[in-house]
N, C-alpha and C positions, 0 to 999 in steps of 0.2 A: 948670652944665654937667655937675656931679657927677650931677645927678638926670636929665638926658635920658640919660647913656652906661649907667645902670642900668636905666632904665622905656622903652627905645626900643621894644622889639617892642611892647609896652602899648601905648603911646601909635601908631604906625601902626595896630595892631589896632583901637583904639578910631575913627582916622580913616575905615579901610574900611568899619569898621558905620554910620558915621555916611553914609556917600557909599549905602551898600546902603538904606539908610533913607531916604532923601532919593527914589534914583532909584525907591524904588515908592511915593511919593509924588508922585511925577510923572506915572508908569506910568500910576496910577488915575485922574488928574486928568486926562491925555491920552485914558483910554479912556473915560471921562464926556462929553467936548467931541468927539469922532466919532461916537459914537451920537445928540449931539443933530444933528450934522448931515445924518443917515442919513432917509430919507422910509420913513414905514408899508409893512410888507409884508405888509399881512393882505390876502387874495382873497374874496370871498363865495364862498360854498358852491354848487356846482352840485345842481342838484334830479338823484335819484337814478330813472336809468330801468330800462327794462325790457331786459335783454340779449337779444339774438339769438339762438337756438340752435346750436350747434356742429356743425356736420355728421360724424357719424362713423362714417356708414357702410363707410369704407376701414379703419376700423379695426375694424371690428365685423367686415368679413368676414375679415381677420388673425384676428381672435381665432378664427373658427368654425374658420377651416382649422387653428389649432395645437390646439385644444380636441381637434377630430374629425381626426386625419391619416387618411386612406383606406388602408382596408388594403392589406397585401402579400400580392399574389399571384405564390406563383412557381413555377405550371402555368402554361397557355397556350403563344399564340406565341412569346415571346420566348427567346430561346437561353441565356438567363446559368445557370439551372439545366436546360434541355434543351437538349442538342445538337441540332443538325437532321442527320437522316438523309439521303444520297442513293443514290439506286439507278439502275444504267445499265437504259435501255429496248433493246426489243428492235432499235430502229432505231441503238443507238448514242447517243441522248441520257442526260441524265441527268434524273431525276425528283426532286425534293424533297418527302420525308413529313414532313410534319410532324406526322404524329397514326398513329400503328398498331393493330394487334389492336381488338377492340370499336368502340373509337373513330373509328376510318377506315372504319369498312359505311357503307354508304350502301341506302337502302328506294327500289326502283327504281318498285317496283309493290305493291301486296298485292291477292289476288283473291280471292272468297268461292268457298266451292263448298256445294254444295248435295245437300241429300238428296230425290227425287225420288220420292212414289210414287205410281202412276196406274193407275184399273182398266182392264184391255184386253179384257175379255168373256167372256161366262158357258161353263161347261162344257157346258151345254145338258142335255137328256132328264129334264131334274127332279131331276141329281146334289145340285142346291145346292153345287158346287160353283163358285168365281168366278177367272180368271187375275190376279193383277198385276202389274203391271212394277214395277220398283225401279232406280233410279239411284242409286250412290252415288260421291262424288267424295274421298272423305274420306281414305282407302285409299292410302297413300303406296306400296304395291305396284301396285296397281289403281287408275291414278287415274280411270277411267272406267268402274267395276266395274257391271252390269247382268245382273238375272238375273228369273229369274219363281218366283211362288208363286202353290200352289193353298189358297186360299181357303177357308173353308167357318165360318156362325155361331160364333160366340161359343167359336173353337179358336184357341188360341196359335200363334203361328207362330213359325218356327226362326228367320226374325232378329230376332224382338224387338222392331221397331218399332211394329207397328200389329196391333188384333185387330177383325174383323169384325162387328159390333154387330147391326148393322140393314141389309135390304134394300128400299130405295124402287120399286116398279111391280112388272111382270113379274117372278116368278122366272128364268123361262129368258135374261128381255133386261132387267134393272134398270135403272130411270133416272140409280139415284144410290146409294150405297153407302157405310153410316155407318162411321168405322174406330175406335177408338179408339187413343189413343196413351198406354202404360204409363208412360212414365216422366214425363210431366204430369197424365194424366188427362184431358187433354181429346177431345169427340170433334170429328172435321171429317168433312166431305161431300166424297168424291169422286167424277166422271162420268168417263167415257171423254175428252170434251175436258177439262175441269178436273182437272187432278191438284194434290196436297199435295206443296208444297216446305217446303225452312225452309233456312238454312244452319246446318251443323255445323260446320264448320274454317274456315280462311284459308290459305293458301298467300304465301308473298312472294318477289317478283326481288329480290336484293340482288346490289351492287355494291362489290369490296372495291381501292381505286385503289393501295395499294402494291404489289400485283401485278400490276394493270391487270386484272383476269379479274371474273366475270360467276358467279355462283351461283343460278342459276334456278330457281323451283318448288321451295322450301325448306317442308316441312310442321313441325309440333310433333315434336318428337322427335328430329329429325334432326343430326346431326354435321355439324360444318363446320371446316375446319381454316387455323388465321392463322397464318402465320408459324410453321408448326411447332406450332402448340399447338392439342388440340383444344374446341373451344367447342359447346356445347349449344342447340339451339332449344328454350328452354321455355313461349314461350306467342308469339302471333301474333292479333294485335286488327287492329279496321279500320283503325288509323292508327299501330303501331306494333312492333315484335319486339324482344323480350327472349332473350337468350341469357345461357346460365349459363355460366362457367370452371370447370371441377370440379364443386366442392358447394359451391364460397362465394359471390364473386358474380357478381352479376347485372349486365346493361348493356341497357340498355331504347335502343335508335335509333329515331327518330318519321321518319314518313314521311310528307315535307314536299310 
């Protein structure tokens, strides 16, 4: 009794090791006898196919729009960086500009004019001397400026347009009448019914809608004033007018 009241923790300690030994010797022999009674889990292998393609187009066009975003525009119509302007009409309504000065012309019409000149008949008595008519439309003073010249071989005449070359048939009553023109060098044929045109200038109707008004028969050169500021006609084509602000720029309206 001497020896159990001094070796008692011993001897329980050695009991427990003994029971911890025992129970995985159990453990092992329990987990041995449930795998034999477990059935094969092995699957054949399926044959490897061919995959489908993915459709990704919903994502291709995501990427193009973040890739590319569309620029920002901030002229135009919309108001966040312009105001929209209104103005009272003369009836009492209101009118909404959305576009002013340059921007707001409108090309009503553009018209050519033309440089005219035609022989009208001889001085007679063997002067050699010949009449001709001249039309010119160019002439923002004169827009219908018409006068006569006397004629005579191979003499310069005061306006500079045409010199006298050659005389076809009759002196006193010529069929046809070579002129020369200086500033191309070419020569043309003129008769009494057949006269030489060409156009020089263009004239334009312009339409300016912030003030509702009408600017007619506008030549090259001419002043026009928007809204208090004045604007320049500097050039006028068959389909379009360019006006300058000052000396800087330009605003070309097509005439649609």
């Amino acid at each position: 009794m001497e020896f159990l009241k001094r070796h008692y923790e011993k001897i329980v300690l050695c009991l427990v090791l003994l029971g911890l030994a025992a129970a995985a010797v159990w453990m092992r022999m329990a987990i041995e006898r449930v795998h034999g009674t477990l059935a094969p889990t092995t699957e054949p292998r399926r044959k490897a196919g061919t995959l489908a393609p993915m459709d990704l187009s919903t994502d291709q066009v995501t990427l193009a729009q973040v890739t590319n975003p569309p620029a920002i525009t901030l002229s135009g119509d919309h108001n966040l960086f312009n105001p929209v302007t209104w103005k009272r009409k003369s009836d009492g309504t209101f009118l909404k500009i959305v576009r002013t000065g340059p921007d707001a012309l409108v090309v009503t019409n553009i018209t050519r004019l033309y440089t005219v000149i035609n022989y009208d008949h001889a001085s007679g008595n063997g002067s050699g001397v010949y009449v001709i008519a001249i039309q010119q439309h160019s002439d923002p003073q004169h827009p219908s400026h018409k006068f006569d010249e006397y004629a005579k071989k191979d003499q310069k005449m005061r306006s500079g347009l045409y010199i006298l070359r050659d005389i076809k048939g009759d002196a006193d009553d010529p069929s046809e009448l070579d002129l020369e023109l200086p500033e191309t060098g070419d020569t043309v044929a003129v008769t009494k019914d057949k006269p030489y045109e060409w156009v020089d200038s263009n004239i334009a109707d312009l339409r300016y809608e912030p003030e509702s008004r009408t600017i007619p028969k506008v030549h090259v050169n001419d002043f026009i004033t928007l809204d208090g500021e004045q604007y320049k006609v500097v050039e006028i084509t068959t389909n379009a007018v360019r006006i300058q602000f000052r000396t800087t720029k330009v605003t070309e309206i097509k005439w649609k």
